[in-house]
NUMARVO-708138 format. One record per residue (C-alpha): residue in one letter; y, x, z; residue number from 1. Coordinates in Angstrom, 1 decimal. Each point is the difference from the previous one (the first is absolute). Layout:
N
   aa        y        x        z     i
    A        Y        X        Z   NUM
...
This chain:
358
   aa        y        x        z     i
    X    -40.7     21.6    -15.1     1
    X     -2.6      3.0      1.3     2
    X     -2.7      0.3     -1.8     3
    X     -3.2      1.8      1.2     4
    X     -2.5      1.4     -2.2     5
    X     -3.1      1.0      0.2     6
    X     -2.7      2.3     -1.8     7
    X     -2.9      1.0      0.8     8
    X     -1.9      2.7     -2.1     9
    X     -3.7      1.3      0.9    10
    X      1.6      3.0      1.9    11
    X      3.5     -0.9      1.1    12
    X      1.9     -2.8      1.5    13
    X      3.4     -0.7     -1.5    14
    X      2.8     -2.4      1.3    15
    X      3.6     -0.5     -1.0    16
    X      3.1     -2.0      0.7    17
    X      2.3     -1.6     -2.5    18
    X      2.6     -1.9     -0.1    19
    X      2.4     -1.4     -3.1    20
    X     -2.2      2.7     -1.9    21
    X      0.9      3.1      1.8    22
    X     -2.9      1.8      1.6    23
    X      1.4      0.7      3.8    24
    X     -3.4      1.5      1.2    25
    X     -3.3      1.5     -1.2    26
    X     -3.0      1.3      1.6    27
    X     -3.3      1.7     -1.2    28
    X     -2.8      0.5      2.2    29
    X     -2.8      2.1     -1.3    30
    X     -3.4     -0.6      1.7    31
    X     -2.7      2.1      0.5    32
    X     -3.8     -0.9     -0.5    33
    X      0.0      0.3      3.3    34
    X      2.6     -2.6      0.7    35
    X     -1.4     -2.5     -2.2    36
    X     -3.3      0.6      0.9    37
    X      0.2     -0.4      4.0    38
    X      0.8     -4.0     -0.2    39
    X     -3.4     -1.4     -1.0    40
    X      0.6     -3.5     -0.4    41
    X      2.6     -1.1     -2.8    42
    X      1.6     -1.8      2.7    43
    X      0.5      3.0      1.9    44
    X      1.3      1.7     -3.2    45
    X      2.4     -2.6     -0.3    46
    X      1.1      0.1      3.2    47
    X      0.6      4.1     -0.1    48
    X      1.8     -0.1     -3.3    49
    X      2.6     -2.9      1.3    50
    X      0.5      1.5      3.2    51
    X      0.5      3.3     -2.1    52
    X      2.9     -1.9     -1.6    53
    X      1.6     -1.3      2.7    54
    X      0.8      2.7      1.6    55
    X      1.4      1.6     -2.8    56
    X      2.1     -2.9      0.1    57
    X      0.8      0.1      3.0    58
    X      1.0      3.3      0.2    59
    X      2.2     -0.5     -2.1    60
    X      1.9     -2.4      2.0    61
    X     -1.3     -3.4     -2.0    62
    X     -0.9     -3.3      1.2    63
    X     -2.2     -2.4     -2.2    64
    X      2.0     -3.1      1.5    65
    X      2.8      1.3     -2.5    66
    X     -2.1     -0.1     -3.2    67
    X      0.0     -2.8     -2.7    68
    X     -3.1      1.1     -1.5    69
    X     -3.1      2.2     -0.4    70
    X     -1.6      1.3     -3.3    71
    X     -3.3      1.7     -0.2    72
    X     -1.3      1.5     -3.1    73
    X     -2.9     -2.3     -0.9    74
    X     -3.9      1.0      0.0    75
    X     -2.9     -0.3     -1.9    76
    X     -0.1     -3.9     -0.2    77
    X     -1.2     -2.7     -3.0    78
    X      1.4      0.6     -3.5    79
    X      4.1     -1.2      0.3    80
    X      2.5      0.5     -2.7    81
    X      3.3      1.7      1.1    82
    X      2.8     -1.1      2.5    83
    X      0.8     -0.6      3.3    84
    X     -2.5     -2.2      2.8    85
    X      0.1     -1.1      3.2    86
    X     -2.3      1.1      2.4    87
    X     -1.8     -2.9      1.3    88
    X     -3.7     -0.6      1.6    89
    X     -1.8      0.4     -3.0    90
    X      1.5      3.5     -0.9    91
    X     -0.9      1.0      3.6    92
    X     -3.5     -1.6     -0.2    93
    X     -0.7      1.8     -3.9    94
    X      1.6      3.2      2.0    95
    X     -2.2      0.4      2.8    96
    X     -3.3     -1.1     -2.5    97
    X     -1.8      3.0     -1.1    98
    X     -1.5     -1.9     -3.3    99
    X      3.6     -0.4     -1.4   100
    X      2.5      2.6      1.8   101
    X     -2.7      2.8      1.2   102
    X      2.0      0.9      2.6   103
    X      2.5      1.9     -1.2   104
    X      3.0      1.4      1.9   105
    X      2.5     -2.0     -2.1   106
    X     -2.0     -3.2      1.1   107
    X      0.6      1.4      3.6   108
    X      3.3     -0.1     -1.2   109
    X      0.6     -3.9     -0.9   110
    X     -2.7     -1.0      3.1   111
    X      3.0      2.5      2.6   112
    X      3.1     -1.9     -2.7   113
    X     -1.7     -3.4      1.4   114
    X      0.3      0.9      3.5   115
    X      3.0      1.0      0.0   116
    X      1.3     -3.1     -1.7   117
    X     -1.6     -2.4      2.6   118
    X      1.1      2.1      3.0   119
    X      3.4      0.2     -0.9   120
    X      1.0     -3.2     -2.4   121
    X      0.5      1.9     -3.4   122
    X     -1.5     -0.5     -2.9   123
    X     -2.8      2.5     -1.8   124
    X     -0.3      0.6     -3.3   125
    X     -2.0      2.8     -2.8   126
    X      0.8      0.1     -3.3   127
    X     -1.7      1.9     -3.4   128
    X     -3.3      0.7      2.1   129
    X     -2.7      2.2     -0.9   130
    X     -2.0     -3.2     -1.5   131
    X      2.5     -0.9     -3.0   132
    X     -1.9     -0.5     -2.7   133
    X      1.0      0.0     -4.0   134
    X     -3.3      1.7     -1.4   135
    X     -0.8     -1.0     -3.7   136
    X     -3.3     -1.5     -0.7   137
    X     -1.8      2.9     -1.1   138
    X      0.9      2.0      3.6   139
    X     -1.8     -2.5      2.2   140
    X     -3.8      0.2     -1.4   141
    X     -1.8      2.8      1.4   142
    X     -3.5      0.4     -1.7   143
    X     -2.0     -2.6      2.6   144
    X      0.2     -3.5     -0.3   145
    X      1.7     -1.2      3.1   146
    X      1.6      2.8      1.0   147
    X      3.8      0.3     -1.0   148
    X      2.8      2.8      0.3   149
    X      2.8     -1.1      2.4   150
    X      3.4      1.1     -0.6   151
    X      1.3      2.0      3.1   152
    X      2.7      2.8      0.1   153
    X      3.2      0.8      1.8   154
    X      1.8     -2.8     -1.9   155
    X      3.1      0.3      1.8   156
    X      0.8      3.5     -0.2   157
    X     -1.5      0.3     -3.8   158
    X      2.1     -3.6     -1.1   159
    X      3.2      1.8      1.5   160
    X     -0.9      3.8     -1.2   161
    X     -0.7     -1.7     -3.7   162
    X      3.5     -1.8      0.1   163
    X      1.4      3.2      1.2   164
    X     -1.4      2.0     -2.9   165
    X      0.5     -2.3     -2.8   166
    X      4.1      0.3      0.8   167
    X     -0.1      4.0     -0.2   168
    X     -2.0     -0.4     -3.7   169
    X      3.0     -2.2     -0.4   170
    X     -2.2     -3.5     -0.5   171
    X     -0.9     -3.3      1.8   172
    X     -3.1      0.1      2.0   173
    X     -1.4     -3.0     -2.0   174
    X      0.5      1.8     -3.0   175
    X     -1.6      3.1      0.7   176
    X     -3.8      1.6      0.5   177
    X     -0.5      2.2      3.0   178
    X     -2.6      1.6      1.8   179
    X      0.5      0.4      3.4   180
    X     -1.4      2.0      2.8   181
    X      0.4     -0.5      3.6   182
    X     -1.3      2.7      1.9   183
    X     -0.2     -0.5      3.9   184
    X     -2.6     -0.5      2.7   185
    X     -1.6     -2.0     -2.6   186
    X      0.7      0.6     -3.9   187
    X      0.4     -2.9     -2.9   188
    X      0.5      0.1     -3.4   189
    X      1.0     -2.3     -2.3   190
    X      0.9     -1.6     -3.4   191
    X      3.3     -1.6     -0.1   192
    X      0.2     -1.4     -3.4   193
    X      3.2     -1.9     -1.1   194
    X      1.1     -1.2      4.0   195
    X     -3.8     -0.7      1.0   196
    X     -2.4      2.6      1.4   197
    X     -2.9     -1.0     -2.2   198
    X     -2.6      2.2      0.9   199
    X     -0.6      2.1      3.7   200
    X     -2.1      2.3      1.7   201
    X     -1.6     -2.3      3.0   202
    X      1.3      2.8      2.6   203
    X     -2.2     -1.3      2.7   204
    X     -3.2      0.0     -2.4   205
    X      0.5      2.4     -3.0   206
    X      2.3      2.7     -1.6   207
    X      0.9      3.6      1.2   208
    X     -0.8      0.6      3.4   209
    X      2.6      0.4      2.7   210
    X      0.7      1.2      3.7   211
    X     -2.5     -2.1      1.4   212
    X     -1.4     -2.5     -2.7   213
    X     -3.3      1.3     -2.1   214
    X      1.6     -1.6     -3.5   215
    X     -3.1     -0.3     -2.5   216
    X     -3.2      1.0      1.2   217
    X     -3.5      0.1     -1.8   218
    X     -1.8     -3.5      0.7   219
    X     -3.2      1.6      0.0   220
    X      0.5      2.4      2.9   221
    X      2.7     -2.7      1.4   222
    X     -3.4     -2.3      0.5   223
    X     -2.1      2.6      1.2   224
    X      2.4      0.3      2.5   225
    X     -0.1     -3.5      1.1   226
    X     -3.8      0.1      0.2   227
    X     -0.4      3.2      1.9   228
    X      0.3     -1.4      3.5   229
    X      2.6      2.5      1.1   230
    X      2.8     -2.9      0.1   231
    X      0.9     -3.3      0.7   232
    X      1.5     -2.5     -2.6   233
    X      3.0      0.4      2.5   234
    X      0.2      3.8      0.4   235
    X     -0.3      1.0     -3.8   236
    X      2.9     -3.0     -0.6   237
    X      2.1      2.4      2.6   238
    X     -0.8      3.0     -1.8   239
    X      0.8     -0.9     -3.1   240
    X      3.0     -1.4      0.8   241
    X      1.2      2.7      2.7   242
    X     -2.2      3.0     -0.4   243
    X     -0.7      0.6     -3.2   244
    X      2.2      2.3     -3.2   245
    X      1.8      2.9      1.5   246
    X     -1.0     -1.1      4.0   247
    X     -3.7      0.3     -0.9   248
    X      0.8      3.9     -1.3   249
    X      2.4      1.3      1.6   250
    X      0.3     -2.4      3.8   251
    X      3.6     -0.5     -1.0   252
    X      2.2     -3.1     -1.5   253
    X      3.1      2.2      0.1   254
    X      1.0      1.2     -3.7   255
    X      2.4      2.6      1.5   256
    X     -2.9      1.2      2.0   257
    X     -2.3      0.2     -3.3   258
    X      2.5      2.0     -1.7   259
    X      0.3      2.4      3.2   260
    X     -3.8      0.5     -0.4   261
    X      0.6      1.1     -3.5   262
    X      2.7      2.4      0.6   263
    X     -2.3      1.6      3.2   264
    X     -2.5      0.4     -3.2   265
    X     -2.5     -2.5      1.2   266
    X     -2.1     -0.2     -2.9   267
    X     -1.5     -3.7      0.7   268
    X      3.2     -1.3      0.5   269
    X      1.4      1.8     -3.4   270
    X     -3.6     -1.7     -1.9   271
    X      1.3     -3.5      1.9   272
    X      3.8     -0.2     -1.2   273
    X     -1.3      1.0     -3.3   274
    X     -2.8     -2.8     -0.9   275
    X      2.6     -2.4      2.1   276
    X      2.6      1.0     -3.1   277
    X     -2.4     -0.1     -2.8   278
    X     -0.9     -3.5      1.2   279
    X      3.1     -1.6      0.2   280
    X      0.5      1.5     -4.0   281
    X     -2.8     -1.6     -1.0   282
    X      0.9     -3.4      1.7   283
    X      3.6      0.2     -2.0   284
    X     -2.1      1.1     -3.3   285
    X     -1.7     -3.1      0.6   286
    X      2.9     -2.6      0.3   287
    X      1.7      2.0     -2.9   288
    X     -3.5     -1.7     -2.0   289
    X      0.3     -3.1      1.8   290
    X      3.6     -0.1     -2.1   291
    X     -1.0      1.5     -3.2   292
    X      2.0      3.2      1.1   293
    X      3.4     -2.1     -0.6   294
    X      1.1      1.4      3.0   295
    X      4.2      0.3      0.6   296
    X     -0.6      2.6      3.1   297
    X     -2.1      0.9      3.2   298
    X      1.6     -0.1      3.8   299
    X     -1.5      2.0      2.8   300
    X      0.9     -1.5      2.9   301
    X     -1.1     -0.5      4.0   302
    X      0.3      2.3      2.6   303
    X     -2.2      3.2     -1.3   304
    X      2.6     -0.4     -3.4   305
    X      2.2      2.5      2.6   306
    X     -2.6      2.4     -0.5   307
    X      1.3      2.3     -3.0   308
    X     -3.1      1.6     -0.5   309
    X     -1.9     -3.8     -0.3   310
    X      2.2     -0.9     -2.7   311
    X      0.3      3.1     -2.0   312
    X     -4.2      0.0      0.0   313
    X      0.3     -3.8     -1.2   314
    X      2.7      1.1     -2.9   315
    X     -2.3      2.6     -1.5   316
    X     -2.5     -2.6     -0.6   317
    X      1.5     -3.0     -1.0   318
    X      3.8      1.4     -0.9   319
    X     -0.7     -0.4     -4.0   320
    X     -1.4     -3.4      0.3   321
    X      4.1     -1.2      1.1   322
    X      2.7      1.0      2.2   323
    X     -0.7     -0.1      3.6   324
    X      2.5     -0.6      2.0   325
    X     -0.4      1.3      4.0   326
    X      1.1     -3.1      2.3   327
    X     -1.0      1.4      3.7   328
    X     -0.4     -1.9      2.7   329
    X     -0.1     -3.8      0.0   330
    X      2.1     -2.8     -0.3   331
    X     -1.4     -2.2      2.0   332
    X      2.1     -0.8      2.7   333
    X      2.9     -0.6     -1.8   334
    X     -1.8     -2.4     -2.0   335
    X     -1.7     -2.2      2.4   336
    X      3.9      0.2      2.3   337
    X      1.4     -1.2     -3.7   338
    X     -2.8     -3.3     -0.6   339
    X      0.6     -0.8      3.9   340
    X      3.9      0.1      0.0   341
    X      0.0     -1.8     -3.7   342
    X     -2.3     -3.1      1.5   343
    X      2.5      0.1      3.1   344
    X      2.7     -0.7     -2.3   345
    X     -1.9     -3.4     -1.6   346
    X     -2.0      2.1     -2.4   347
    X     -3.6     -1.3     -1.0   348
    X     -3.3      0.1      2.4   349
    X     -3.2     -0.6     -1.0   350
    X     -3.2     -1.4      1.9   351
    X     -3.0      1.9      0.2   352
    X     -1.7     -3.1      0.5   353
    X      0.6     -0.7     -3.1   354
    X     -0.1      2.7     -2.2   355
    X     -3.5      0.1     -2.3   356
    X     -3.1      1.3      0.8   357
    X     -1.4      1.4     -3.3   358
């Protein structure tokens, strides 16, 4: 049974075949600004990352007509608990709504899965989306009455990466307190207290800023902003979600190309990288409070945990709050090729129909 899977991050486009839980093929595509720019409708961008995978596919000699399934890694949707859904109407419809998904690549992602599934007759599934939410009480009030903190982070790779970690400290994830950050095109960090991640930096609203996401920003000048005529409600939303952090500096999204700005001694870029780094410390100083500073052990992980220099910086500040163990890269694809192939075999599915709306 082939299983494809899909990913879609804010700057690449990943897909992968799988089948009885060997991976046969993988493929990154890194996009430019540019590329992701050009389409201006998210239609269009739909359109241009599915076509991008395709042919990828393609290439590589496979036909979707031979697939049993399709998993995409699941967006910014309403608060779920953990596991496994099918991607039906309403997952496409809370996708493509900019008041619950905001349009982020991953929801591009289940909206292509969907497609795909009712072009060629196989089911679509996400599993462990952004969305899972186990905050504790005292995490969702934010200082204004109706207002709330939402829980939103890069479950998947974070639940996996946690598990991972527990097993080299030699204990069960649900009996262990970790901190972990993922470090990508976006960065989260979060509280994972006995199995549950209890507390998290809202990567899309708050925390360290990233390669193209503005983190925390002062409310005061934020409104100003807002008020000063110089953008729409729509083109700020854009910026802040694609042009912000590291992009608004330094016009790139690339780590790699960051750290090449560095080494050419380009000053800004050096002044960049290191309030990105002292951010991030902050935000695991944080969830170390959040947990009393019970905490078993840190993971660095995502795709700019390669970067040697990134998590040697990290260590210096927050290496004698526990050990930090270095998990690059993501494990993401396995994961999501694992929940698919486990359902295909009579394992559980859940509804997102009817999973609660806190």
């Amino acid at each position: 049974m082939k299983i494809l899977v899909i990913n879609l991050g804010a700057t690449s486009s990943k897909a992968a075949v799988y089948e009885a839980g060997k991976e046969l093929f993988q493929t990154n595509i890194s996009h430019s600004m540019e590329e992701l720019h050009k389409p201006g409708t998210a239609e269009e961008q739909m359109k241009f990352r599915r076509n991008v995978i395709l042919r990828e596919l393609t290439e590589a000699g496979y036909d979707l007509k031979d697939f049993s399934a399709v998993i995409s890694r699941g967006g910014p949707l309403k608060p779920v608990e953990s596991g496994t859904y099918l991607i039906d109407e309403e997952v496409v419809k809370d996708a493509g709504n900019p008041l619950v998904g905001g349009r982020h690549a991953s929801c591009l992602g289940l909206i292509i899965a969907h497609e795909l599934s009712k072009t060629y007759g196989l089911p679509a599934y996400f599993a462990d989306p952004v969305s899972v939410d186990e905050l504790k009480a005292p995490a969702r009030l934010t200082g204004v009455k109706g207002m709330c903190r939402l829980s939103m982070f890069h479950a998947l790779n974070q639940k996996a990466m946690a598990r991972k970690a527990a097993a080299m400290l030699g204990k069960t994830y649900e009996k262990i307190n970790l901190i972990g950050v993922h470090m990508g095109g976006g960065v989260s960090i979060a509280a994972h207290e006995k199995g549950r991640v209890t507390d998290n930096f809202n990567n899309m609203d708050e925390g360290s800023f990233c390669m193209d996401r503005p983190g925390t920003i002062p409310a005061t000048q934020l409104i100003d902003l807002c008020y000063s005529g110089k953008m729409e409600k729509r083109e700020l939303k854009q910026m802040l979600s694609r042009k912000a952090g590291v992009y608004s500096y330094l016009g790139t999204t690339d780590f790699r190309t960051m750290e090449k700005m560095i080494e050419e001694g380009n000053q800004e870029a050096e002044a960049v990288y290191e309030a990105m780094v002292y951010q991030q410390a902050k935000c695991v100083g944080a969830m170390a409070a959040a947990m009393e500073f019970e905490v078993d052990g840190i993971f660095l992980t995502g795709g700019i945990a390669c970067s040697q220099r990134m998590c040697n910086d990290m260590k210096s500040y927050i290496g004698n709050l526990a050990p930090v163990l270095v998990l690059p890269g993501e494990n993401e694809m396995e994961s999501l090729a694992w929940c698919v192939q486990r359902v295909l075999e009579g394992g559980p599915v859940k509804s997102y129909g009817a999973a609660k709306l806190e």
